[in-house]
N, C-alpha and C positions, 0 to 999 in steps of 0.2 A: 467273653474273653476280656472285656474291655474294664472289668468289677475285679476281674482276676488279677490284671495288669495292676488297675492301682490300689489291690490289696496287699498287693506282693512290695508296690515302689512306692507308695504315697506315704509320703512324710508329712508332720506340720501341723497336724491336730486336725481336729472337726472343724475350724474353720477354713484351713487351705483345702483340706477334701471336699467340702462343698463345692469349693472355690473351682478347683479341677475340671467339677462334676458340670458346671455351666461353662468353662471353656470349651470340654473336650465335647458333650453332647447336643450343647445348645447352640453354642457358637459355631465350631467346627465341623462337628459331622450333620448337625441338623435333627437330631435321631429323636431331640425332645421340642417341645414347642416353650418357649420364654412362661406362657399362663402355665403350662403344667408344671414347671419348673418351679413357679412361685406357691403354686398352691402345694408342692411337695416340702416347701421350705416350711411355709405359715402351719401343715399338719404335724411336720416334725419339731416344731416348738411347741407347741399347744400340746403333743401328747408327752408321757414321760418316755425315757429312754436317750441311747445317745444318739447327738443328732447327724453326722454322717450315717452310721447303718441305717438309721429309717431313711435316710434322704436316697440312699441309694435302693433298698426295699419298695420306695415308694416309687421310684425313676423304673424300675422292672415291672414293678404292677401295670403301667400308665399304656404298657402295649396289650402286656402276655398275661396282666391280669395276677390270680394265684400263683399260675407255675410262676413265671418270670419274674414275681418278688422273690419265691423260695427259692430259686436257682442263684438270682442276683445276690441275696442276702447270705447264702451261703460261700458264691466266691468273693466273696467282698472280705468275710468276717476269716473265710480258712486257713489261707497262707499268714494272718499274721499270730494263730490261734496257734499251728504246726510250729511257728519262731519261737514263740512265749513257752511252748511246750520243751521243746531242744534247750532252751535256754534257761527251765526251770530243773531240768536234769543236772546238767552242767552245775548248775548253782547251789542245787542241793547236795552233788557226788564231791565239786569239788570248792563249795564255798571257804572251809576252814583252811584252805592256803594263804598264806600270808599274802600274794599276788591278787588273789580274788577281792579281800578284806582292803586291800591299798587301794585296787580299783574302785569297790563303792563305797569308801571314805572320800575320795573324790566325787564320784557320782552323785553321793546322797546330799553332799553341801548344793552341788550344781541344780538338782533336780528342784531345792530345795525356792532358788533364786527365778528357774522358768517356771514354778507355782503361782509363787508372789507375783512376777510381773503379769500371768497369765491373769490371775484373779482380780487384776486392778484392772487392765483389760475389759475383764467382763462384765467387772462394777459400773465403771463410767459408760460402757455402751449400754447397757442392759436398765439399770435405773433412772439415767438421766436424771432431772431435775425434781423427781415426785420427794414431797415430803416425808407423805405416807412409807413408799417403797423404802430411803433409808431409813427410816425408822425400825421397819423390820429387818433389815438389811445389819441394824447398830444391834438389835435385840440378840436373833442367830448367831451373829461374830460373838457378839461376847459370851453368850450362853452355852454355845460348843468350846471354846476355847477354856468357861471355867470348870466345867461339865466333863470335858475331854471326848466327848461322844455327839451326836448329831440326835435330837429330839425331834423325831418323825411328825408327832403329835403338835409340835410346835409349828413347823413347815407346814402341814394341814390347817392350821387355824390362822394361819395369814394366809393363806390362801381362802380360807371362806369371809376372814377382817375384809379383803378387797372386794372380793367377790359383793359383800353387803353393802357396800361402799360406793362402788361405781355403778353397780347394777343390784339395786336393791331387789327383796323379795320379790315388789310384783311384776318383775321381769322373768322370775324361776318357770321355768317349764317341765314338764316332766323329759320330753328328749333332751334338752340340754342335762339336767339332771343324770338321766340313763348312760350320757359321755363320759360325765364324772364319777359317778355310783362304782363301777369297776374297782379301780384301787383304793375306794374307801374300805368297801368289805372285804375286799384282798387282806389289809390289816387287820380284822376280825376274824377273817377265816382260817390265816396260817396260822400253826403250833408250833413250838417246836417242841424235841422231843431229844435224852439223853442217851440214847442207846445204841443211833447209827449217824457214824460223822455223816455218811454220803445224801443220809436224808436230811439233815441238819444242814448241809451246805445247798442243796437244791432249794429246802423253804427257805434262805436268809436270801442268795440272788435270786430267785424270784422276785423278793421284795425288791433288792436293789434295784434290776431289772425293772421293777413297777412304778416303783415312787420318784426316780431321777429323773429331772428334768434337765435338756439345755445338754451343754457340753460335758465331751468327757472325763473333766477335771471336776463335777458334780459329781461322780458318786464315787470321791476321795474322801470325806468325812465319814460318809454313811457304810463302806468299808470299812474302812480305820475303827469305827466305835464295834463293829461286830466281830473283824477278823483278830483285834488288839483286846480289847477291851472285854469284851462281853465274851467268846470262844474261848479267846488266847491261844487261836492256832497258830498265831505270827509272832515272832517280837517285834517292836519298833521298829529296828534296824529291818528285819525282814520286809517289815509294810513297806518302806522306805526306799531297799533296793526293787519291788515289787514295783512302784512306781515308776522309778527308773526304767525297768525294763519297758512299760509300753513308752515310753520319751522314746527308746532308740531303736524299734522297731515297727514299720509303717503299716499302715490301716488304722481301724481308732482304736482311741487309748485305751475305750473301756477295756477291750482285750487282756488285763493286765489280772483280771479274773482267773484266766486260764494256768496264770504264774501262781497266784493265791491258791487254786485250789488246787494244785500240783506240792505245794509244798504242805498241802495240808491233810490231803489225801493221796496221793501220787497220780496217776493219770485218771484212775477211774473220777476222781476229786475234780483234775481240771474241763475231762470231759460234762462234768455233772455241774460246773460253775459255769462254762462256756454257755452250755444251753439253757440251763436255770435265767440268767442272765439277759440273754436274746432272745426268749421267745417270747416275755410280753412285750420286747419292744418290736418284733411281728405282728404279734396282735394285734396292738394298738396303732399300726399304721395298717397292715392288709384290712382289720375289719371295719373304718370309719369314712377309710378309702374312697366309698360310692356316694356316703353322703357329706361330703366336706362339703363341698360348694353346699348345698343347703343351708346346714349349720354350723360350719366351722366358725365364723365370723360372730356368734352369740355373746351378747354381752355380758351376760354370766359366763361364758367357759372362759374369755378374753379377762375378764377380770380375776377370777380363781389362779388360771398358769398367771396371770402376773404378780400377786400375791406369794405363790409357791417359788416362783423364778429367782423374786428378792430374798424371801427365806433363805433357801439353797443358796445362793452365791453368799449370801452372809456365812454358812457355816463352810463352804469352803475357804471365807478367809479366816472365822477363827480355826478352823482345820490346819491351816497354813500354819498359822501363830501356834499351835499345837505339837507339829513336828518338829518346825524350826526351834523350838526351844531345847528339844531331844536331839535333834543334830548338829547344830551349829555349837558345838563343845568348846570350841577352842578357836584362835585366833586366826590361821589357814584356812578354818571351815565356813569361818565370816566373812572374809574377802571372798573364798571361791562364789559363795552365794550372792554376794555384791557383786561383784565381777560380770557375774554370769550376766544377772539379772541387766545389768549396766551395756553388756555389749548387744546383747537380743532388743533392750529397749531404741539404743543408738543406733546399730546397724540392719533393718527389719528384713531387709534378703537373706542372712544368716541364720539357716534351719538350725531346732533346737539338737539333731543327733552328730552336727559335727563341733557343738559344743560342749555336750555330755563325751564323747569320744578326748579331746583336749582334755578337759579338766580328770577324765581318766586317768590319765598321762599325769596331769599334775599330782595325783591321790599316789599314784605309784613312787614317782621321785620325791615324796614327802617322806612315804612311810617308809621304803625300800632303800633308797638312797642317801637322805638325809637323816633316817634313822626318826625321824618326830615323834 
């Protein structure tokens, strides 16, 4: 009940739902122990996927084993999956209103400003002072950004640069190896294939699913280059308001899947993106589950996710520089995205859905009112 609760109410991204996740179980009810708490954090970074679901996936295992991560992982991810669904109805029966079109004219500058300040956020905590790490970090940013897509192949090969780096060869084992092996040949094994959207959308999250690491504003590039770029199931504007939606509906963000593949299939699309999606990031927390304390701590697997981590965060800021160049049109839509960004930076108690809800407001008496 308690997964249910804050997949229904939990605002604030993957960081505040962690945040929750040790108030309400560690501190308050006692129901988790502080070590298994950390060691559910330290597997959910080290594996890919977002990192609220596994954290919470991981927090059900810690009792009840299989059942109680698949029962947790399920109320965790349902009610915000149900929202995105309602809300990708809605968007697709009645987007072409001029009401609709004002609202995420608003939204999509807003969205655009709690990106940027997110991903700086993520930069300065996540890389700190390594040379190495921005280097890769300066490569990604600019490479997606000229690119306009997220080069999977590139994100792998800083992750094995560090890997070589910090923990050379003759530290390679074969289990450490066997950890990482999984989503290497996950890239070689998937096809795709022209003939059925619904299987073309299962093997592409999959991948997403497999290869994103860290927060759920990671796999905003690696979207963006397949749903825009490479399909053309979305326009722009679609990716755009698609974003938006998971900003103003609680659980994590990745859920914004279920909108994507709603508008690209209709429900069978978002049922088949939802799961595509979260079921390696099950995987890869239920199956590693018994042996983390072993080897989670390997200085190969530590140095590879740190490698891939700075990769990733670099292409979601040129991902960032990407949109923003596609949305901020006009001079309203640059202040909205200053603004935003400017009052979430200054005032940090102010969640991001009652400032996508305002700048709503502002998109409407632009377009609606003043005619703009």
């Amino acid at each position: 009940m308690y997964f249910l609760k804050l997949g229904t109410i939990g605002f604030g991204g993957p960081v505040a739902l962690v945040g929750y996740m040790h108030r309400d179980l560690v501190d308050k009810y006692k129901w988790i122990s502080e070590d298994d708490y950390r060691e559910g954090m330290a597997l959910s970074q080290l594996a890919p996927g977002p990192l609220a679901a596994q954290m919470s996936i991981y927090l059900g295992y810690v009792h009840y084993k299989f059942i109680g991560a698949t029962l947790v992982g399920l109320a965790f991810v349902l009610p915000s999956f149900l929202m995105v669904l309602a809300l990708g109805y809605a968007y697709a029966e009645f987007g072409g209103i001029p009401a609709m079109q004002a609202i995420f004219y608003g939204v999509g500058a807003c969205v655009i400003g709690i990106i940027t300040l997110s991903s700086y956020k993520l930069t300065t905590k996540s890389i700190g002072s390594d040379k190495v790490l921005w280097g890769i970090f300066a490569v990604l940013a600019i490479s997606t950004f000229l690119l306009e897509e997220e080069n999977m192949w590139l994100i792998l090969a800083a992750g094995v640069l560090v890997w070589f780096m910090k923990a050379p060869p003759k530290f390679m084992m074969a289990k450490s190896f066997k950890m990482i092996a999984p989503p290497l040949l996950l890239s070689f094994s998937l096809f795709e294939t022209e003939n059925n959207r619904i299987w073309q959308i299962i093997l592409f999250f999959t991948k997403a699913g497999a290869f994103v690491f860290g927060s759920g504003l990671a796999i905003v590039p690696f979207l963006y280059g397949g749903t825009v770029k490479e399909y053309q199931w979305l326009t722009e504007q679609q990716f755009l308001d698609a974003v938006a939606v998971a900003m103003i509906t609680p659980g994590p963000v990745v859920i914004t899947v279920g909108f994507i593949g709603y508008l690209a299939a209709g429900i069978w699309g978002a049922c088949a993106a939802a799961a595509a999606t979260f079921l390696p990031c099950y995987l890869f927390t239920v199956l590693p589950a018994p042996y983390f304390k072993k080897f989670g701590k390997h200085p190969a697997i530590k140095a590879f996710v740190d490698g891939v981590t700075a990769a990733a965060i670099g292409a979601i800021a040129g991902s960032v520089l990407v949109i923003g160049k596609r949305t901020l049109v006009d001079i309203p839509t640059l202040l909205i995205a200053l603004s935003t960004a400017f009052v979430l930076f200054k005032f940090k108690k102010i969640q991001e859905p009652l400032i996508i809800v305002a700048m709503a407001g502002v998109g409407l008496l632009l377009k609606l009112v003043f005619n703009f």
